[in-house]
N, C-alpha and C positions, 0 to 999 in steps of 0.2 A: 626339434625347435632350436637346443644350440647343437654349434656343431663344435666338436675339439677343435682347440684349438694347436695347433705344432708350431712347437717353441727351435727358432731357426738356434741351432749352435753357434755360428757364426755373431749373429747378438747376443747370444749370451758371453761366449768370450769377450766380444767387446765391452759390455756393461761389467761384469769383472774386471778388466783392465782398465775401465776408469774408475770403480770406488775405489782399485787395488792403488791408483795415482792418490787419489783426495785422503785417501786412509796414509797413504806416506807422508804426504803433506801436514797433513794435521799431526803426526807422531812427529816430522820434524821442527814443528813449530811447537809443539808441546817440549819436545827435549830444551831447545833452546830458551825457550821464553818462558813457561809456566813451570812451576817447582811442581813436580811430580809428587812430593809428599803431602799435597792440600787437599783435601776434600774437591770436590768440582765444585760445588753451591758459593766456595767462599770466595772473596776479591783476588783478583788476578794481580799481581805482582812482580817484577825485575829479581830474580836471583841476585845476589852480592856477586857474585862469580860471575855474573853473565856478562860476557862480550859483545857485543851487537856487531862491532866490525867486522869476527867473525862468523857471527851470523847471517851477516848482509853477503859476503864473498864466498859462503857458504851457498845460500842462495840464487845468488849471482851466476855462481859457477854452473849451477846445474842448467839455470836457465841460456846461457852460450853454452853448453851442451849440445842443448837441444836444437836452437837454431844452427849453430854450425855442423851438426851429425847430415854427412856426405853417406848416401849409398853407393855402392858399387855401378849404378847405371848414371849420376851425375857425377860421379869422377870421370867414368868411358866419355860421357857427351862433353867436359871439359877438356880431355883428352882431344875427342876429336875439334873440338873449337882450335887450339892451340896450331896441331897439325894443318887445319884447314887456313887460318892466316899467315903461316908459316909460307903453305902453296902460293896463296895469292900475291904477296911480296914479291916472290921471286918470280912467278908467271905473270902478271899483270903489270904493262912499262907505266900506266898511269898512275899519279899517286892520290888522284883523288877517286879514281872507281877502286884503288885498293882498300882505301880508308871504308869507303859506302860498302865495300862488301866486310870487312870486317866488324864494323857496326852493326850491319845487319845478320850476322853469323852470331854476333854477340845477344844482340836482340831475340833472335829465333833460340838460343840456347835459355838464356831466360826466363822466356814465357814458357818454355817444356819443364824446364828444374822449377819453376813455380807453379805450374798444376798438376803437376808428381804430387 
């Protein structure tokens, strides 16, 4: 009537790597904001020490991090982007199919580093 069920490894690494995220999160929002020596039940409160601007750029930071971390295969296809309008310049005597093709070398690179 049930049948086993098989637990892909592949989901499990992933659901560990994100409570292993949310569990950093909440430990850096604990370091920074909540005094570690309070019971959990009592009111939440600002440390005397506590910096916020550092905390924000703290946060901040991780966060462009993350959006600017380049793989190795969108630096190659910006590579190649670069090269590729580089050719058209010099091979192509019109300045307005040089432009249309480098637009569109820009565009096609774009939509491939955005659904990476």
């Amino acid at each position: 009537m049930f049948q086993k069920s098989r637990v892909d490894p592949e989901s499990q690494t992933e659901k560990i790597e994100k409570n292993r995220k949310v569990l950093e999160y909440l430990v850096m929002r604990l370091t920074f904001i909540n005094p570690i020596h309070l019971p959990a039940m009592t009111e939440s409160y600002l440390r005397k020490d506590f910096h916020f601007a550092m905390y924000l750029a703290y946060a901040y930071g991780k966060v462009l991090k993350k959006f600017f971390q380049l793989s190795l295969l969108s630096l190659i296809m910006l590579l190649i982007l670069v090269i590729t309008a580089n050719l058209i310049f010099e091979v192509v005597p019109s300045m307005e199919i040089q432009m249309y093709c480098v637009f569109s070398c820009i565009f096609v690179v774009l939509i491939i580093l955005i659904l990476l």
